[in-house]
N, C-alpha and C positions, 0 to 999 in steps of 0.2 A: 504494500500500500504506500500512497505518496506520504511521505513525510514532512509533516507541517513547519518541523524547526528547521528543515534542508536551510544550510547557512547559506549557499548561493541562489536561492532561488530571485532575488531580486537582482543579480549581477548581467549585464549585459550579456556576457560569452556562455553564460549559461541558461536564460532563460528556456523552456522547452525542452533541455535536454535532461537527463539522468537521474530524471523526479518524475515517475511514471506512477497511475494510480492501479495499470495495472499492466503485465508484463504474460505477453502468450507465448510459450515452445509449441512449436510444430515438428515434429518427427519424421521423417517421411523414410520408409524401409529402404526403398529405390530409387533410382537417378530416374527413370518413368517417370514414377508417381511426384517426383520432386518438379521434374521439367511440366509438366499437365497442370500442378498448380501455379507456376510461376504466369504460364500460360493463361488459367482465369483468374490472375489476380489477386492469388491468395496471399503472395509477398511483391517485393518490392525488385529484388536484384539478383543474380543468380550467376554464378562464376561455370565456364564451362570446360571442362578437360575433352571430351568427347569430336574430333572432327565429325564422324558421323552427324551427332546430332546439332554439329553448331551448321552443318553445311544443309541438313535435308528435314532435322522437325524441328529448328527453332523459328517459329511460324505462328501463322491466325491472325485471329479480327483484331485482338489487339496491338500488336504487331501493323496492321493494315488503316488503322485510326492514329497510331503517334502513342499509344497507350504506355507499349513498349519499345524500346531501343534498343536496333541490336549493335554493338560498336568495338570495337580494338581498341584500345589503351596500351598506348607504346611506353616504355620504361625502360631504365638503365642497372635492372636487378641482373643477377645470375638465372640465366634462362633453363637451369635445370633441365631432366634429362630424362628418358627412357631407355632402359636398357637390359640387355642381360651380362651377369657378372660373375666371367670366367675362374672357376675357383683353379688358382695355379698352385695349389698343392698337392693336385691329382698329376702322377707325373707324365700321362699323355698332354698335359694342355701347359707343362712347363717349356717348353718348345715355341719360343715365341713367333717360329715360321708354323707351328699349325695355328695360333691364334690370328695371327695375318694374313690364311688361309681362308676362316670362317668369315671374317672380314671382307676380306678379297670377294667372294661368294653370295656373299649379299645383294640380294638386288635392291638395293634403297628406294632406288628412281620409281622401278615398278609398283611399288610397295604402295609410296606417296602419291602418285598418280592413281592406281585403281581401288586403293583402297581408305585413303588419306584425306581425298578432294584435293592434293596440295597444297595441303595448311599447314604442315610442318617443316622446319629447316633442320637440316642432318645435324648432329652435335657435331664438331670439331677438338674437343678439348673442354677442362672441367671450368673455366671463366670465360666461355661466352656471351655475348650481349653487351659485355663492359670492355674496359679501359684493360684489362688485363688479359686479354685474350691474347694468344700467340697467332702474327701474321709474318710475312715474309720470313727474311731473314735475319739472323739475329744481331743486334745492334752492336759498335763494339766494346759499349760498356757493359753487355751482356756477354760478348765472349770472354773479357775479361774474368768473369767472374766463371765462369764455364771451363776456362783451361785448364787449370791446377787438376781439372777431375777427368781432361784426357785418359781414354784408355781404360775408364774405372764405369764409365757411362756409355750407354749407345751412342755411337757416331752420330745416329739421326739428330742429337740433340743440338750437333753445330750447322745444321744443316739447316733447310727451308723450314716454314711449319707444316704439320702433318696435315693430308689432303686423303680422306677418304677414296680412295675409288668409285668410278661412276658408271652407270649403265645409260648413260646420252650422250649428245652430240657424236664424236668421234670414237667413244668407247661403247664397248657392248659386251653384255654378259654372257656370252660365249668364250671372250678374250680372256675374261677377268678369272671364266672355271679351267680354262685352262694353265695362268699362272696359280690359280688357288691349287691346281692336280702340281704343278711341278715343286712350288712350297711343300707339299706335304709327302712327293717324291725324295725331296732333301731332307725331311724329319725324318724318313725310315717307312712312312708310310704308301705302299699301294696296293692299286686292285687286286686283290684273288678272289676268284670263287666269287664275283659280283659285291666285293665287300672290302674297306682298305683295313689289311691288316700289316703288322709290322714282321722283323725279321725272325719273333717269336710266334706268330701266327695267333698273336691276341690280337682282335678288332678294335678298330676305335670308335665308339658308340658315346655320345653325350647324354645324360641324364639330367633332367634342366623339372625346376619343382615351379609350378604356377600358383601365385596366389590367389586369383580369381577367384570367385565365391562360384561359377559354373566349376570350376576345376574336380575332379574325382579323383586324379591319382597322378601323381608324376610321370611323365610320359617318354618314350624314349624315340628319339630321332640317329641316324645317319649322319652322317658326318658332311659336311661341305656343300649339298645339293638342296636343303629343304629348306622351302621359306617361311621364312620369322617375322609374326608382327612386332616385334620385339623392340 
């Protein structure tokens, strides 16, 4: 209940706010039931992770009247990430040519395109969006600080910034499974028997745990071929 001695209620910057007489929680189980209320009005604002549903049922009358707004809001936060996260203490995935491999494999492009709408930008590194992102090459008060650990550090690090692999323009994901077969050709890894197995004739098969609430059971994929909404 509102509180009658509230010591700011008569201050400018506060009038109307944080003196409510009465305060409603709404619950909603699912993103559904959450997007259908925002939809007739039952709240005010509504943040959305979903491409599907920001590109095909963020929609209707209110929406068609000015009721609601739909809009982007550009910022200079950490654009955070999706992804899945290679445990390298299994020692087929210690091999950082088979992780460059999975990589390489990837079809991104495809991915964003038919399944995406386009609304996402591939991550490049853990400070994108901002001021600390790595771009070209490195500066030389950056090699400066980089040299003393020659030799102790991957090469890549004196090198450009890291540039995912792409399945457009001039590249195609034919190209890309084939350097991903020759990476995992140098790990020890190839075909037999329709399956890549090493010079012990153990397979390499990833085990990857979804947390989805659809999810049932941890599923097992193949190595290098099968595509990831990931």
């Amino acid at each position: 209940m509102r509180d009658p001695g509230y010591w700011a209620r008569d201050l400018n910057v506060r009038k109307g706010t944080s003196n409510f007489d009465r305060i409603t929680v709404k619950i909603y189980k699912d993103n559904t039931a959450k997007l259908e209320a925002v939809k007739a009005g039952e709240f005010d604002l509504m943040r959305f992770f979903s491409a599907g549903d920001w590109a095909r049922r963020v929609n209707g009358r209110k929406f068609k009247t000015g009721e609601l707004v739909k809009g982007e809001f550009k910022h200079r936060l950490p654009s955070g990430f999706q992804s899945y996260i290679l445990n390298t203490r299994l020692p087929k995935l210690q091999d950082p040519r088979v992780r460059q491999a999975l990589g390489t494999a990837m079809d991104y492009e495809w991915m964003n395109r038919q399944m995406f709408y386009n609304s996402y930008q591939r991550v490049t590194g853990l400070f994108g969006n901002t001021d600390c992102k790595s771009t070209g090459l490195p500066s030389p008060e950056e090699l400066a600080l980089l040299e003393p650990w020659r030799g102790k550090i991957p090469d890549a690090a004196f090198g450009p910034a890291y540039e995912p692999p792409r399945t457009d323009g001039h590249n195609s994901l034919r190209d890309n499974l084939r350097k991903a077969r020759e990476l995992l050709r140098e790990a020890g890894w190839v075909v037999k028997d329709g399956v890549l197995r090493n010079a012990r004739g153990e397979t390499l098969t990833l085990e990857y745990l979804d947390s989805r609430k659809a999810a049932r059971a941890p599923s097992r994929r193949g190595c290098a071929t099968s595509r990831s909404s990931g």
